[in-house]
PDB file of N, CA, C and O in Angstrom:
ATOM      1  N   UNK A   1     -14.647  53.640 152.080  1.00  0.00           N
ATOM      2  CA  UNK A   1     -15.169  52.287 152.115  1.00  0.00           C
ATOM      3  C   UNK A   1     -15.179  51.660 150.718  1.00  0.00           C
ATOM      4  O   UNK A   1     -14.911  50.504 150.390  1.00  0.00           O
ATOM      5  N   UNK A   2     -15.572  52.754 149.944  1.00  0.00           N
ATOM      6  CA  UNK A   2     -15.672  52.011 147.983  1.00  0.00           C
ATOM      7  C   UNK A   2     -14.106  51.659 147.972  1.00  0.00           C
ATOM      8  O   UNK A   2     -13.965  50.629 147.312  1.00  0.00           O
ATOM      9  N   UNK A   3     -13.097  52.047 148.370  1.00  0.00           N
ATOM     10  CA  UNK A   3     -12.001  52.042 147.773  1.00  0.00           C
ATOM     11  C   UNK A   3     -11.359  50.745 148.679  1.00  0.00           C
ATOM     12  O   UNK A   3     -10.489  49.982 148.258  1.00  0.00           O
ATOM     13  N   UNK A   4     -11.852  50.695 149.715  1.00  0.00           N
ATOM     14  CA  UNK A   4     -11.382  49.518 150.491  1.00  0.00           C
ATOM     15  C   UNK A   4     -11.936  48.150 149.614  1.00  0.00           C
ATOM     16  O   UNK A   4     -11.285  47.108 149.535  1.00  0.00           O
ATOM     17  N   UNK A   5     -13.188  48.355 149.015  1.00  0.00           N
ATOM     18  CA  UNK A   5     -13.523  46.907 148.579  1.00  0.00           C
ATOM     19  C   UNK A   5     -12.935  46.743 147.040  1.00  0.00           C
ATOM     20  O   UNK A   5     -12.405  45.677 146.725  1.00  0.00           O
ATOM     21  N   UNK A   6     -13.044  47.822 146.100  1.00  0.00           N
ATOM     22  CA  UNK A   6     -12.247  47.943 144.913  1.00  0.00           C
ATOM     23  C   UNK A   6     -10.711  47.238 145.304  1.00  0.00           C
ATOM     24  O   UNK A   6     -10.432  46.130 144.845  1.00  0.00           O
ATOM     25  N   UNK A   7      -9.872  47.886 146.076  1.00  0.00           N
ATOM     26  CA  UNK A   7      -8.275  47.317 146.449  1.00  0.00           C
ATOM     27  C   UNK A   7      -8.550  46.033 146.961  1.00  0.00           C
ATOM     28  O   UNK A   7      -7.556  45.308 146.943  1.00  0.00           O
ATOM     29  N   UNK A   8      -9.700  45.447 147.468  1.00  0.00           N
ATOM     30  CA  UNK A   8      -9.797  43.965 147.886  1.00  0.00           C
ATOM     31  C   UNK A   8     -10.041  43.261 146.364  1.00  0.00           C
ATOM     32  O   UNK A   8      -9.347  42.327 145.962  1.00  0.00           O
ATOM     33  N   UNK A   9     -11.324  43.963 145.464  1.00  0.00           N
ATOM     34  CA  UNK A   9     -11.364  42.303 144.440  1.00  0.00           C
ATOM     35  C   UNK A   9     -10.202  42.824 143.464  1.00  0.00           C
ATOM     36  O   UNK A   9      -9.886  42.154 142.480  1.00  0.00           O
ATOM     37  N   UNK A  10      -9.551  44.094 143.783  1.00  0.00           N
ATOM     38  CA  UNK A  10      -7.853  43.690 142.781  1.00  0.00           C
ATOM     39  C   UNK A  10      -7.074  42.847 143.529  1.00  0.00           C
ATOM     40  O   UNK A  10      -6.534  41.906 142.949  1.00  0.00           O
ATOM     41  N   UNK A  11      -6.945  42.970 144.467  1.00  0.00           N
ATOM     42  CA  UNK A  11      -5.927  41.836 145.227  1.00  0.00           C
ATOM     43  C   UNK A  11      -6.423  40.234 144.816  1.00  0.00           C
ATOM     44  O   UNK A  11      -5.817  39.324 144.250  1.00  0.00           O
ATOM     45  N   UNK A  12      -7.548  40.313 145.265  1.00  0.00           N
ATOM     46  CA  UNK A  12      -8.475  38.616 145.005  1.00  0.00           C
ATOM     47  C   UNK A  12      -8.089  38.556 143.417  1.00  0.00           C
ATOM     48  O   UNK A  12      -7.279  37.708 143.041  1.00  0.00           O
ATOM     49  N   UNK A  13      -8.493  39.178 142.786  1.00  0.00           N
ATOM     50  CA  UNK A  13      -7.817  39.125 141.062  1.00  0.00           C
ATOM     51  C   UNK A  13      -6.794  39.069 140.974  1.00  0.00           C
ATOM     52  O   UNK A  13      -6.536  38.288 140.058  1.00  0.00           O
ATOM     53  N   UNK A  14      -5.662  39.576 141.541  1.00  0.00           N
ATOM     54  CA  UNK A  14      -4.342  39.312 140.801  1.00  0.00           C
ATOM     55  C   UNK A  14      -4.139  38.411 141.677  1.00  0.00           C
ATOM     56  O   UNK A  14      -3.252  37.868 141.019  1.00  0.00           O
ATOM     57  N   UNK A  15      -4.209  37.639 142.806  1.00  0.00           N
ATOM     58  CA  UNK A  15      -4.282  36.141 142.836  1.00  0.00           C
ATOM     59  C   UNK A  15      -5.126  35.217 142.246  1.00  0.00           C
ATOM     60  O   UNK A  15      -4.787  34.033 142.258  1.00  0.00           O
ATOM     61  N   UNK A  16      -5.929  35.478 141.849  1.00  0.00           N
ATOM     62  CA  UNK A  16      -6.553  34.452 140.633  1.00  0.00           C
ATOM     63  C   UNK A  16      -5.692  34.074 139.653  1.00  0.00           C
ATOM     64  O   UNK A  16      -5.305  32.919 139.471  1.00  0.00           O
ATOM     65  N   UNK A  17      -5.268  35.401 138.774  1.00  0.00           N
ATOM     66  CA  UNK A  17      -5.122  35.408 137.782  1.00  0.00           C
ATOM     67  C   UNK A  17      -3.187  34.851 138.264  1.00  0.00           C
ATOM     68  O   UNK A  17      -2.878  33.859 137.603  1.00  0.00           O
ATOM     69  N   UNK A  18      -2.401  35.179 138.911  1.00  0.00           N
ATOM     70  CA  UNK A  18      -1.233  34.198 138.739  1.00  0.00           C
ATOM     71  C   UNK A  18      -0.959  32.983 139.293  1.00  0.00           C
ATOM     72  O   UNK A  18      -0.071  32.185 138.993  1.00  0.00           O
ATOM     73  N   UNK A  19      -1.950  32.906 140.272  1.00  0.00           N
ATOM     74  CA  UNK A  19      -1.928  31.717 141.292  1.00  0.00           C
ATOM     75  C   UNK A  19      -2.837  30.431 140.984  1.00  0.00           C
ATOM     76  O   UNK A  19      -2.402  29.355 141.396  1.00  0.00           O
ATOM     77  N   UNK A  20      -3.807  30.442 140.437  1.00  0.00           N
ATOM     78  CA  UNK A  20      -5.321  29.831 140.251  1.00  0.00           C
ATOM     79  C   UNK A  20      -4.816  29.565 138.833  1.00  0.00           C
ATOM     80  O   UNK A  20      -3.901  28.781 138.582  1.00  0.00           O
ATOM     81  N   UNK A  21      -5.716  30.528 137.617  1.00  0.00           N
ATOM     82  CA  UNK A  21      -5.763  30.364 136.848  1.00  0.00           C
ATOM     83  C   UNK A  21      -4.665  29.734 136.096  1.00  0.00           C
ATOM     84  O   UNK A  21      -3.576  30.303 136.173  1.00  0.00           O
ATOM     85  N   UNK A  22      -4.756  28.556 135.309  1.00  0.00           N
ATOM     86  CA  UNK A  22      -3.874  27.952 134.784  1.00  0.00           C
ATOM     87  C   UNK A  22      -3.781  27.742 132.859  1.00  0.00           C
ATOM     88  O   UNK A  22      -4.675  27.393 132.087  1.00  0.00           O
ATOM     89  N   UNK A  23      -2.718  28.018 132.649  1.00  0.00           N
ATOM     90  CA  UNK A  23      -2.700  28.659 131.162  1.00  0.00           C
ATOM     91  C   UNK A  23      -2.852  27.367 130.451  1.00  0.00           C
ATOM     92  O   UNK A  23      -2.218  26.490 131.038  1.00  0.00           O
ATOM     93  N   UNK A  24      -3.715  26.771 128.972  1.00  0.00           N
ATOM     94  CA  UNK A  24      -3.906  26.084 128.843  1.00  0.00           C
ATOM     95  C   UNK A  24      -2.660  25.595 127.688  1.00  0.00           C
ATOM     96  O   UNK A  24      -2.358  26.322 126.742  1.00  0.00           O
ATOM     97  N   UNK A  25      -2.145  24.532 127.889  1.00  0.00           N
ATOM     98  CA  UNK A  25      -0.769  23.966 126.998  1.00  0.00           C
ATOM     99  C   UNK A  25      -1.213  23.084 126.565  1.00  0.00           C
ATOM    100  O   UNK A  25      -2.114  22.422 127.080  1.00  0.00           O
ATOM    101  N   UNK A  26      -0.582  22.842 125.334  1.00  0.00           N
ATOM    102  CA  UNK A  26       0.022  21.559 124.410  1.00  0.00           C
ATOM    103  C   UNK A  26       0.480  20.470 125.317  1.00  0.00           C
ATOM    104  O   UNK A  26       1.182  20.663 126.310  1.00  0.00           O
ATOM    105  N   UNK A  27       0.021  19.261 124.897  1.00  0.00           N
ATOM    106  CA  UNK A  27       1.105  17.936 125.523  1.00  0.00           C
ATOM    107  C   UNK A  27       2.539  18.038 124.810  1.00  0.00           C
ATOM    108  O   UNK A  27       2.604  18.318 123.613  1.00  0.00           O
ATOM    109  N   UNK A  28       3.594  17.820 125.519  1.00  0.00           N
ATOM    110  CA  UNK A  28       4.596  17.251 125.407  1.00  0.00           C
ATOM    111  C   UNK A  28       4.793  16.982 123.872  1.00  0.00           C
ATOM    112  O   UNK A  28       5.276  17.498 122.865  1.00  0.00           O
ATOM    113  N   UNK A  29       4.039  15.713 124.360  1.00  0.00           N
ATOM    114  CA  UNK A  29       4.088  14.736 123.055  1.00  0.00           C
ATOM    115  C   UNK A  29       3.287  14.666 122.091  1.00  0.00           C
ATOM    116  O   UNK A  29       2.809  13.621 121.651  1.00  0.00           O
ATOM    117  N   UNK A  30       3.018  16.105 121.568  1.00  0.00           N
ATOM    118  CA  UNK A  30       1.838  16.025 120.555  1.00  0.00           C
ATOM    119  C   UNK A  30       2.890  16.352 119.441  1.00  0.00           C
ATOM    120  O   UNK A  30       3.977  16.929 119.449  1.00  0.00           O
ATOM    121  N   UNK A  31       1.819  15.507 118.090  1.00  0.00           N
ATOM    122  CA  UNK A  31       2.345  15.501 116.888  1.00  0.00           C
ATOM    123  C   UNK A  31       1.819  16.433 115.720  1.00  0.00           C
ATOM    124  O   UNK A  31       0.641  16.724 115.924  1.00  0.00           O
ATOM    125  N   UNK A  32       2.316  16.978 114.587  1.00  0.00           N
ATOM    126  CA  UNK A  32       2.007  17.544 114.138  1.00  0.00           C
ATOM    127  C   UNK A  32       1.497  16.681 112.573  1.00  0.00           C
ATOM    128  O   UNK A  32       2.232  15.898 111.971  1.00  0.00           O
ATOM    129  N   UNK A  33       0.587  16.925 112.296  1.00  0.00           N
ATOM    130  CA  UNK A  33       0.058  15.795 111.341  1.00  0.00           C
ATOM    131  C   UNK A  33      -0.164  16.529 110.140  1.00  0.00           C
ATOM    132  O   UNK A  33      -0.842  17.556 110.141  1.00  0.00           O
ATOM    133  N   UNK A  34       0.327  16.098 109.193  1.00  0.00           N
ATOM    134  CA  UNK A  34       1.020  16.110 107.036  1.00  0.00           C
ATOM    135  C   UNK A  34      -0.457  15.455 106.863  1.00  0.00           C
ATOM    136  O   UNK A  34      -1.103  14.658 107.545  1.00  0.00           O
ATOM    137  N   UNK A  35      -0.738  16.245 105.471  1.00  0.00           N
ATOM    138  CA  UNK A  35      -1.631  15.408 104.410  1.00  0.00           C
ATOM    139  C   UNK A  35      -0.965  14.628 103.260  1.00  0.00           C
ATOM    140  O   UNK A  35      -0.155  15.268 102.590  1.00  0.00           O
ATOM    141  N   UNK A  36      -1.134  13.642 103.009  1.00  0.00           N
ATOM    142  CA  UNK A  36      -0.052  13.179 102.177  1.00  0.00           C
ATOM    143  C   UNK A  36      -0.457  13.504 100.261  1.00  0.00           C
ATOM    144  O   UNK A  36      -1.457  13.002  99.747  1.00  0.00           O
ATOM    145  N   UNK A  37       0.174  14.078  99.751  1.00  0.00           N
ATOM    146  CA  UNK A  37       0.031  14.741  98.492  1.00  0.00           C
ATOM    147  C   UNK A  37      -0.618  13.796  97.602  1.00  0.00           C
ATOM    148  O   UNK A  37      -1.075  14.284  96.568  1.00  0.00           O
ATOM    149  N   UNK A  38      -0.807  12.082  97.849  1.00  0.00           N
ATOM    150  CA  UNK A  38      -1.308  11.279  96.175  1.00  0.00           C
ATOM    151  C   UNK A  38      -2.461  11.210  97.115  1.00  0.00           C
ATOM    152  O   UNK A  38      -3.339  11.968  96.704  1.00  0.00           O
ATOM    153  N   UNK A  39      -2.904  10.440  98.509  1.00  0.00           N
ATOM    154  CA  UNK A  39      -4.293  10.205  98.869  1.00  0.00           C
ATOM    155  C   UNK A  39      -5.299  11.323  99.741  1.00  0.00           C
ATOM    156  O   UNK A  39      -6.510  11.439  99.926  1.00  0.00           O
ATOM    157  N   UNK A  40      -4.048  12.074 100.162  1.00  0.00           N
ATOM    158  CA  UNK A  40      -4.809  12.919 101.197  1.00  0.00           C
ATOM    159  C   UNK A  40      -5.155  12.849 102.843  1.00  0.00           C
ATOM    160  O   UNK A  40      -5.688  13.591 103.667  1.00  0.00           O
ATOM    161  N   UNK A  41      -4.540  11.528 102.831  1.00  0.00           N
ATOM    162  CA  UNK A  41      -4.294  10.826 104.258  1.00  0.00           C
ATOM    163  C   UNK A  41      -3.854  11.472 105.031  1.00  0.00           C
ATOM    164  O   UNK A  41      -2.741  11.835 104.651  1.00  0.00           O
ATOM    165  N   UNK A  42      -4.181  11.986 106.284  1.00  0.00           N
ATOM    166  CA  UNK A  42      -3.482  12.480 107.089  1.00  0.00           C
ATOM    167  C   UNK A  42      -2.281  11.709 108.184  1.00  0.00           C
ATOM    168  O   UNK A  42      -2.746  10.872 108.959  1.00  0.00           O
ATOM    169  N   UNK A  43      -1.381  11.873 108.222  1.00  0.00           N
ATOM    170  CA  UNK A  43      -0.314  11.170 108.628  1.00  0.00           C
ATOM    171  C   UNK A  43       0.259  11.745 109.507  1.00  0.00           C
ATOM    172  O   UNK A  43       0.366  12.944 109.250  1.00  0.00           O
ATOM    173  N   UNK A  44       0.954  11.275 111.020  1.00  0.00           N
ATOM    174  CA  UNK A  44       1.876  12.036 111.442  1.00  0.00           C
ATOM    175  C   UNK A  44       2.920  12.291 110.893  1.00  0.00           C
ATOM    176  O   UNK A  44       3.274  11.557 109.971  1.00  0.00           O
ATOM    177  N   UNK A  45       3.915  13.646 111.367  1.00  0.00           N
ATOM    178  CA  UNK A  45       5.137  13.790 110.480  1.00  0.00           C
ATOM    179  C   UNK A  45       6.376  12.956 110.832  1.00  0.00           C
ATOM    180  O   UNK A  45       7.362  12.813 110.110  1.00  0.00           O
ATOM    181  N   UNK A  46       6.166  12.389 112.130  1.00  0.00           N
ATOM    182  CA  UNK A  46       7.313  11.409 112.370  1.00  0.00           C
ATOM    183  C   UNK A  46       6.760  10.013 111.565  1.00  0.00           C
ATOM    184  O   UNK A  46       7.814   9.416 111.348  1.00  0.00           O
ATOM    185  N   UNK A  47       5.964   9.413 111.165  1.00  0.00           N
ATOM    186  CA  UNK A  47       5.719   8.732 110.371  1.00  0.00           C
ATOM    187  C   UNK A  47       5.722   8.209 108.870  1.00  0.00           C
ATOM    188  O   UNK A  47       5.839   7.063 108.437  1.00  0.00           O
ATOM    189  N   UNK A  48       5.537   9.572 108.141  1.00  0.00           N
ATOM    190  CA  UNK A  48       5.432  10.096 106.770  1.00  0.00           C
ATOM    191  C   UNK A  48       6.758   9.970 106.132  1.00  0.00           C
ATOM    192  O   UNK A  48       7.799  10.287 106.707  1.00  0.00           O
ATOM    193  N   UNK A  49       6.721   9.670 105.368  1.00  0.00           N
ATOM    194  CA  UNK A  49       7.579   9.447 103.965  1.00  0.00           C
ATOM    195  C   UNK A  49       7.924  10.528 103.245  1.00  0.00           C
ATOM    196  O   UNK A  49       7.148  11.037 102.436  1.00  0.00           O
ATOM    197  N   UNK A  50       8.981  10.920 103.450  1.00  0.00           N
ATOM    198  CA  UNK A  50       9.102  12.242 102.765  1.00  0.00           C
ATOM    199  C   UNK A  50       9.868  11.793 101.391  1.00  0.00           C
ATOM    200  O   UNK A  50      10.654  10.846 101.395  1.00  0.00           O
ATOM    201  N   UNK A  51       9.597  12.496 100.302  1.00  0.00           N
ATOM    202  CA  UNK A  51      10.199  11.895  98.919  1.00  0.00           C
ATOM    203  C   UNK A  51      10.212  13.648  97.764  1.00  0.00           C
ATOM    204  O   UNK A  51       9.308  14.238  97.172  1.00  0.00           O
ATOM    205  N   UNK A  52      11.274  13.841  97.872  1.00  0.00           N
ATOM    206  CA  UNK A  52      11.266  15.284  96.683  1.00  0.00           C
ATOM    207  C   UNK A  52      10.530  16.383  97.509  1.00  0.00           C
ATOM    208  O   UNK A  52       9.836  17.220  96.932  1.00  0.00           O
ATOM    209  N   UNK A  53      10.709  16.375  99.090  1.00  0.00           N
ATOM    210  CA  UNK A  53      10.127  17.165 100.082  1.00  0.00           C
ATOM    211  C   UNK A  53       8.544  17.289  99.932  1.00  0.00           C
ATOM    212  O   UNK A  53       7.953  18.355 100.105  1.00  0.00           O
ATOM    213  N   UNK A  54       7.991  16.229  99.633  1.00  0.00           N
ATOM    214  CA  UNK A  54       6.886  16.445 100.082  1.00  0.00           C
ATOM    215  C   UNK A  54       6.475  15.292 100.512  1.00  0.00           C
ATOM    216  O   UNK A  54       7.102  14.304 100.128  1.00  0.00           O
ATOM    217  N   UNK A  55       5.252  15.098 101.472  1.00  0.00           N
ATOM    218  CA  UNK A  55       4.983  14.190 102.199  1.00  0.00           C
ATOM    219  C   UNK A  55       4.099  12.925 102.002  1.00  0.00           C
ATOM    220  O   UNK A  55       2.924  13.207 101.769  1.00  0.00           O
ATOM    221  N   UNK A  56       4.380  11.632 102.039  1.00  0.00           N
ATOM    222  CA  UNK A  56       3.395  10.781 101.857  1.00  0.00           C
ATOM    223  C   UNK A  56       3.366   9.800 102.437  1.00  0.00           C
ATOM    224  O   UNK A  56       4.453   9.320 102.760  1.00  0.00           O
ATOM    225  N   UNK A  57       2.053   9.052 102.834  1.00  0.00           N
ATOM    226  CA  UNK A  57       1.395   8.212 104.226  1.00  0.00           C
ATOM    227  C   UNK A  57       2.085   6.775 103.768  1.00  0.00           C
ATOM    228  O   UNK A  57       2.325   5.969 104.666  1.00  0.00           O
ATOM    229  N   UNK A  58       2.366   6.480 102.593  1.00  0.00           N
ATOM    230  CA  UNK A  58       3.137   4.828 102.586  1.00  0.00           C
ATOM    231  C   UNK A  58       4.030   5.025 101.265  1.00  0.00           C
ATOM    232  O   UNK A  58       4.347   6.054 100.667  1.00  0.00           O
ATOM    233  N   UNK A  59       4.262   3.944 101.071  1.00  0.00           N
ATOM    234  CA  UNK A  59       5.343   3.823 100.189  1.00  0.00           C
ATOM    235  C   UNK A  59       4.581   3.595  98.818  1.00  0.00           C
ATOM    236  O   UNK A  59       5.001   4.154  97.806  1.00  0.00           O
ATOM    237  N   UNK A  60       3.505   2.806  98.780  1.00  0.00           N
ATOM    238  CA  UNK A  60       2.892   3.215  97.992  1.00  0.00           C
ATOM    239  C   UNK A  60       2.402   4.226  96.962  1.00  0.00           C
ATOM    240  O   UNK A  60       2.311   4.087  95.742  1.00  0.00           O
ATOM    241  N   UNK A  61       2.129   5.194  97.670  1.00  0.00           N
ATOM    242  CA  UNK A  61       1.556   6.271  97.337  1.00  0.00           C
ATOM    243  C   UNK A  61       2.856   7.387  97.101  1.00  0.00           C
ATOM    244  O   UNK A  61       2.691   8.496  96.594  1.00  0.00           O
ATOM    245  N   UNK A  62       4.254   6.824  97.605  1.00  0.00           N
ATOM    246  CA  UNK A  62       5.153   7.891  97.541  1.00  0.00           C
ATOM    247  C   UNK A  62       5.757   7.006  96.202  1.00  0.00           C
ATOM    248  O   UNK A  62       6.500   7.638  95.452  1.00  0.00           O
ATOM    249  N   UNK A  63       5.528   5.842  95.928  1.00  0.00           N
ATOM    250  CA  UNK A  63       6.314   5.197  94.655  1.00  0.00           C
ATOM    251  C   UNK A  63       4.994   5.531  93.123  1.00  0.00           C
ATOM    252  O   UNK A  63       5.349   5.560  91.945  1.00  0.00           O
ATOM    253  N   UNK A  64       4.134   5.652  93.408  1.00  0.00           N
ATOM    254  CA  UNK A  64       2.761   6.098  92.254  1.00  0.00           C
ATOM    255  C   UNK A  64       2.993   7.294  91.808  1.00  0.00           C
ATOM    256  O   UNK A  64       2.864   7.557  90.612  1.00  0.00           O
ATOM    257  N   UNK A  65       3.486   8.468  92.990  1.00  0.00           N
ATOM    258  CA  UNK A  65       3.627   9.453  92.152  1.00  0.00           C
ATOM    259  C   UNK A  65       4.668  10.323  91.172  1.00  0.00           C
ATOM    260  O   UNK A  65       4.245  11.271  90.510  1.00  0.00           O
TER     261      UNK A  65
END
């Protein structure tokens, strides 16, 4: 009888665990966000100004340094 209910909550568990439970992901469309080296701004990297490989939030701040 112990072994009948043990082989039941493994069964109920390994349908949880591939069927149910859902693994938690990243969006798609998430960005990965640069500090920019003169202010410290955080910037996305599709946004950012890259100048002598390193990164900065405007033109400003990439022409100052």
């Amino acid at each position: 009888m112990l072994f009948k209910i043990l082989l039941l909550a493994a069964v109920i568990g390994a349908i949880y665990y591939f069927f149910i439970k859902k693994k938690p992901q990243l969006p798609k469309d998430s960005e990965t966000m640069v500090e920019c080296e003169k202010c410290g701004t955080f910037v996305s990297s599709k946004e950012a100004i890259i100048k002598n490989g390193r990164y900065y939030c405007s033109k400003e701040c990439a022409n100052a340094s």
